[in-house]
N, C-alpha and C positions, 0 to 999 in steps of 0.2 A: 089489645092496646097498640098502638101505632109505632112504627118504626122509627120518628123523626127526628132528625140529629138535637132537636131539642126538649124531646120526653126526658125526665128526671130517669129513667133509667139507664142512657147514656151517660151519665156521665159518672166520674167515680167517686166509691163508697165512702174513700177516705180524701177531701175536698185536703186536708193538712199536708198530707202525703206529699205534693207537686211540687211541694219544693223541696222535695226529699233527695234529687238526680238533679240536681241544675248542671245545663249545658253550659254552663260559664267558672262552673270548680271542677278542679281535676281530681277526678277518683283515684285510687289507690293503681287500678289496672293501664290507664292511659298514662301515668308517670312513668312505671316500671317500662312499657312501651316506650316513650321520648327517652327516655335514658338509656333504652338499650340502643335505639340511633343514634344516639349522640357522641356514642362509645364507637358505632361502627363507621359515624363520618372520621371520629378520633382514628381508626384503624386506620382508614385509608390514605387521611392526610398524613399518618405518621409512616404508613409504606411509602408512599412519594417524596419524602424528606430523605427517608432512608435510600432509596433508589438515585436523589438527585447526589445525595454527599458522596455514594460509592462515584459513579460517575465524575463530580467535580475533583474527588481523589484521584481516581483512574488518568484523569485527563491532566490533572497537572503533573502526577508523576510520570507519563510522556512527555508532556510540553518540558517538563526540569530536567529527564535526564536525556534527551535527547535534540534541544535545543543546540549545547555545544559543539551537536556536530555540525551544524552549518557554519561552523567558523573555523579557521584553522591559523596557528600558527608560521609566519613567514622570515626568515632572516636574509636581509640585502646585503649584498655585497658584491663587489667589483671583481672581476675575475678578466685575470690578462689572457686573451687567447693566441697563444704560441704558434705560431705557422710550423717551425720545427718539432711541434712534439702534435700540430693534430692533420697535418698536409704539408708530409717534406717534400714531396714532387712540386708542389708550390704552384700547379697546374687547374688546381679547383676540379678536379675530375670526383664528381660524386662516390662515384663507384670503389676509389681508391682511398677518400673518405672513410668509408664505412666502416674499412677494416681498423679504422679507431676504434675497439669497445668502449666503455665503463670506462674500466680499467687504464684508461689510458686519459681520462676525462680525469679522474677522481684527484690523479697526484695535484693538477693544476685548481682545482676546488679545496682543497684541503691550503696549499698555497695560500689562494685568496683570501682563507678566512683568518689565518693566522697573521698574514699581510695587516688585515682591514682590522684586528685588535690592535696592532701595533700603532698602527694611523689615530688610533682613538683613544690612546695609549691606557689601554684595558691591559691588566696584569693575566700572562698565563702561563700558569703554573706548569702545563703539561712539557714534555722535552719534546715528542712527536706530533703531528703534524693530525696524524691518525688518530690518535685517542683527541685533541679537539674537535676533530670533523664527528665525532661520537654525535657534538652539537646539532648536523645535520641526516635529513633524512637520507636511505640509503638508497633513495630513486633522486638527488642530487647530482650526479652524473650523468645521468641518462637523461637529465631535464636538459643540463647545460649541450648535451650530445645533440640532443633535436631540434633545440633553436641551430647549432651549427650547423647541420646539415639540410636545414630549410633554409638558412641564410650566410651561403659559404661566404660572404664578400666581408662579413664579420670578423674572417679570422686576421689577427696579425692588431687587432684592435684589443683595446680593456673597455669590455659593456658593462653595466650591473643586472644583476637577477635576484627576480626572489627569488630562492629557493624555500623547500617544503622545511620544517625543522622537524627533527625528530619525534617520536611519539611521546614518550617521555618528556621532553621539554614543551612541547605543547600540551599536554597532559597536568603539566606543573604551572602553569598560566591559568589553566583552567581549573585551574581547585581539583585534578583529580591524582594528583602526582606529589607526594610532601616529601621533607628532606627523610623524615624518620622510612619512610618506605624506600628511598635510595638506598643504605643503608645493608640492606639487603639485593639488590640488582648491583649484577655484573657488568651491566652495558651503560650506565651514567651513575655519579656521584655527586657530591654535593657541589667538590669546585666548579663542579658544569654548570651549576644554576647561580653559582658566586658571579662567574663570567656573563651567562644568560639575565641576570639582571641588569647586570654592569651596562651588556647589547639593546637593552630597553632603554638604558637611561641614555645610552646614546644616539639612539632614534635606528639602530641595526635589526630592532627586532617586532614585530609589530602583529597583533592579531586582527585578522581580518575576516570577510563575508568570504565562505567557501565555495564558489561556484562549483568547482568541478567536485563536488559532493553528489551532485544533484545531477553534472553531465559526464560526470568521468565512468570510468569502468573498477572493476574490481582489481583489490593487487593481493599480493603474496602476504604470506601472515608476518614477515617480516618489514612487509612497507603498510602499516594499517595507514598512515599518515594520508596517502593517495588513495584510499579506496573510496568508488564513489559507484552509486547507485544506479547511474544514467543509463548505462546499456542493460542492464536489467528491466527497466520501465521500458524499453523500446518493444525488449522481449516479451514482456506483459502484453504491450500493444497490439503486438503481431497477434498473439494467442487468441485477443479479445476479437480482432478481425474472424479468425477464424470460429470463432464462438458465435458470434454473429452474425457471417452470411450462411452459417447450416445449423440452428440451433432454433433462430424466430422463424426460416419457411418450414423447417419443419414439422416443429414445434404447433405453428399455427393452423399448419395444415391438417395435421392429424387434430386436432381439436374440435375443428371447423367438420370434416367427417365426425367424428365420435357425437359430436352433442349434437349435427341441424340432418348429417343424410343417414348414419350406421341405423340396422334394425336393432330393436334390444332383444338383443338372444344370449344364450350363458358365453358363445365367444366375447362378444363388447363387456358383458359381465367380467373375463376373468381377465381382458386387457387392461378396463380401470382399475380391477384392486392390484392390476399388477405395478401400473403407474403410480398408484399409490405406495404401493409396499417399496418403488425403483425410488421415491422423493427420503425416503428416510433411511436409503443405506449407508453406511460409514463413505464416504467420498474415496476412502486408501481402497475399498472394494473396486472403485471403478482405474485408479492407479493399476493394481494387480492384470485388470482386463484390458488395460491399452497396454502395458507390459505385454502381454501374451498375444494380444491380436494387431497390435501396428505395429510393435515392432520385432519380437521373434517369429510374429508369422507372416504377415505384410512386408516387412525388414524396411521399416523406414527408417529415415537417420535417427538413430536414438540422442536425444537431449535437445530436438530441433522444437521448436514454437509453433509447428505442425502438430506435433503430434501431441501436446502440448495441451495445445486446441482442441484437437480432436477427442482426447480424456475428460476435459473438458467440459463439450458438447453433452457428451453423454448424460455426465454427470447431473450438468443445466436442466434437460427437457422437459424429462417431470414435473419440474418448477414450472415454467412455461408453459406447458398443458395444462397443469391445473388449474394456474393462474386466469390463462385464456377461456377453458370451458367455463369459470366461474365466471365473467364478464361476457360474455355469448348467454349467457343461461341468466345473468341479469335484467337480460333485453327484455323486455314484455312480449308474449305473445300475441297482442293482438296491434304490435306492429306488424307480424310477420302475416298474420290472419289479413289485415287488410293487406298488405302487397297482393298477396295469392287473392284476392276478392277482386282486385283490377286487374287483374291478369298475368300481376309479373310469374314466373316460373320458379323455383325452388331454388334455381342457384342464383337469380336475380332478386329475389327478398333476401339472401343471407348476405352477397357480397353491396347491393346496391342500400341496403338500410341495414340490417342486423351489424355487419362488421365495422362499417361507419360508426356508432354508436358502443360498442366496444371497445375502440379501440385504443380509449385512454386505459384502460384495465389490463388491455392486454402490452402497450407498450411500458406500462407500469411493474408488470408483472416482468417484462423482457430485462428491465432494468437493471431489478432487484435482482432478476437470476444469476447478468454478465457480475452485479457487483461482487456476490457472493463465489461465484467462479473466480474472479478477482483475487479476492483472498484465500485463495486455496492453498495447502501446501503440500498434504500428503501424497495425493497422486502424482505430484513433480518431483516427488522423491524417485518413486519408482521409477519414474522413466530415464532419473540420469539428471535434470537438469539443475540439479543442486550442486553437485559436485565439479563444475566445468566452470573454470574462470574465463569467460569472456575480455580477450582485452581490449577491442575496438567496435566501432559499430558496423550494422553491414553494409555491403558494398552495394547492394541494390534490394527490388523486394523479393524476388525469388530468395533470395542471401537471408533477407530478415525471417522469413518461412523456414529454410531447410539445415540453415548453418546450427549446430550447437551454440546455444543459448543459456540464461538463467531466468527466474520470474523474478518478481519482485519478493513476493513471500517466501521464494524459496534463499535469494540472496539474503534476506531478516535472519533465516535461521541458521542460516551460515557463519553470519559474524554472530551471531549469537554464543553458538558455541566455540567459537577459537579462543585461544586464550587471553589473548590481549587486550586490556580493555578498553583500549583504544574500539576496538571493534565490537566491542558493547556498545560502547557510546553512539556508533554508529547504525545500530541498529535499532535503538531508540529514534535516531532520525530517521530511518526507513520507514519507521510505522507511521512516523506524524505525516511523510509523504505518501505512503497507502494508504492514509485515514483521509489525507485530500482531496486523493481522487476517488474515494468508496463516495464520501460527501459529496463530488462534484456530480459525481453519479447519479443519488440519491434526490439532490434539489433537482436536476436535470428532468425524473421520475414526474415528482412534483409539478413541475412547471408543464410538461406535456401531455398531464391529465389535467391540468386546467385550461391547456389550451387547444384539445381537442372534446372536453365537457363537452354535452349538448344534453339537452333536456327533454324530456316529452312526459 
């Protein structure tokens, strides 16, 4: 009998049957299938919700509690400067100047302030002069000390100053200070903030945009009021210079060997698991070895942005080699096949095409490593530059290299732990300023992988 798709024995026994399976109703097994995707698109959408609220959490409890450190409390007032009590030679000789402390600034601050209630005719309670000035910060002297001595022709006049106000009283402005907690503190009471509002309503007292947050330097745990971030971020800078100019030739260099000229024999074998197993050590491991090798056995300056850097570096390169061999080793081969077919030579196909074509990946990869080095903190423990208060910035760049310094992460964790929570608060603004620049970082990343892309 013939084979042909239309002999009766093609076709089937049971002609009823075809509509038994229609492709247009869903069987029992194709549901339980759609349902169980539909459950796993449900997973994933609800991990991403989950992930976005931690995140919008996270971020506005920064932006909340670390906002109010950009602003700081200021009280103006008038202050007489005495020729007799701050250059009785009367000669304007700097030198002869200086030997005014504080201490010899403070009786005429304290003065002023009880003067300028009187003017405003605020009631005060206190009998001395001293427990009012409680009102201001206790770098209020030394403020009014360095405008005088950057501009001796001032004395013998009455100028106004803001002065800093105390932490506590800034602290009470800000929602973080109430009467019920005075209460307990030995250093202000409630009539201070009786009078402190009184100096509001008189226009004496006023909260404003803290610049020198942002440019100042660190101060004592007794003036949190003045502490400010600035020279820390310099010292970050410094470090990052030096994370940079030995971190990417190196880094790049050794990559550029490993993946286009090394042979594969078990030494390249036990260099990458070693670079691997170097990317995932504790960061404080490589603290422990710049402690022991720059500076008790190198003896560099300990707590300098040297060496800083140099723990640093270490730490980065893994990152950076990895990152690099994987964009080298993305390049396709048979760009490198056609160079060597026209004749170019082995190190004229890697640097004249392969590294061109990598090099969004690897300055991608470069980015991410400084940002991450960036936020480090453990290894700048060990070296000392936590505990060094910097009070000015440096005097050149040798200075910004070799002087004792802080990072920026290490300064966060400083005010973190003191007790004042002035310096809490401050350290919530430290972060939103580390997070600006990790992000400035970051888009940076972004931006020079799209504008070194090339395609083939």
């Amino acid at each position: 009998m013939s084979d042909h798709p239309t002999s009766p024995s093609s076709f089937p026994s049971n002609p009823s049957g075809a509509a038994k399976n229609s492709l247009l109703k869903l069987d029992a097994r194709t549901k339980k299938r759609n349902a169980s995707e539909a459950r796993f698109k449900a997973y994933g959408v609800g991990a991403i919700a989950l992930g976005l609220f931690f995140l919008v959490a996270l971020l506005t409890s920064i932006i909340g509690n670390g906002t109010p450190a950009f602003k700081q409390t200021f009280i103006t007032i008038p202050i007489e400067l005495t020729e007799s009590k701050l250059d009785k030679s009367g000669v304007r000789d700097i030198d002869v100047m200086k030997k005014v402390t504080t201490f010899g600034y403070k009786p005429l601050v304290q003065s002023a302030l009880v003067a300028s209630l009187q003017e405003h005719g605020i009631e005060n309670p206190f009998k001395k002069a001293a427990d009012l000035g409680k009102l201001l910060s206790s770098s209020a002297p030394a403020q009014v000390r360095d405008v005088v001595l950057a501009n001796p022709e001032l004395i013998g006049q009455t100028i106004e100053f803001r002065l800093l106000a105390g932490s506590r009283v800034d602290g009470y402005f800000k929602g973080r200070v109430d009467r019920d907690a005075l209460a307990r503190d030995k250093n202000l009471d409630a009539e201070h903030l009786d009078i402190a509002d009184a100096m509001v309503t008189a226009g004496l007292i006023d909260t404003k945009f803290n610049a020198d947050f942002i440019f100042g330097a660190d101060a004592s745990e007794s003036r949190p009021e003045q502490a400010g971030i600035g020279v820390s971020m310099v010292g970050s800078l410094f470090m990052m210079i030096v994370v940079l100019c030995l971190a990417l030739p190196i880094g790049v260099a050794a990559s550029i060997y490993l993946e286009e000229f090394a042979p594969q024999n078990k030494w390249t074998d036990l260099i990458e698991v070693n670079i691997s197993n170097l990317a995932a050590v504790p960061s404080i491991v490589f603290g422990i070895l710049g402690l022991a090798v720059f500076i008790q056995f190198a003896h560099l300056p300990q707590s300098a942005p040297l060496v800083g850097g140099l723990v640093l570096t270490l730490m980065t390169l893994p990152t950076i080699i990895i990152s690099t061999r994987a964009s080298l080793k993305a390049v396709p081969p048979s760009i490198r096949d056609a160079a060597l077919g026209i004749g170019a030579s082995k190190m004229q196909s890697v640097f004249h095409h392969v590294l061109p074509l990598a090099m969004p990946g690897i300055l991608t990869g470069t980015i991410i490593g400084l940002a991450q080095a960036l936020g480090e903190t453990a290894p700048l423990l060990l070296i000392g530059m936590v505990g060094f208060i910097a009070s000015n910035m440096p005097d050149g760049i040798a200075s910004g290299f070799l002087d004792p310094n802080s990072a920026m992460p290490a300064q966060i964790y400083e005010w973190a732990k003191r007790a004042d929570p002035a310096y809490y608060e401050r350290a919530w603004g430290g972060i939103i300023i580390l997070l600006g620049f990790l992000m400035t970082m970051n888009i940076i990343a972004v931006i020079l992988r799209r504008r070194f892309e090339r395609r083939w």
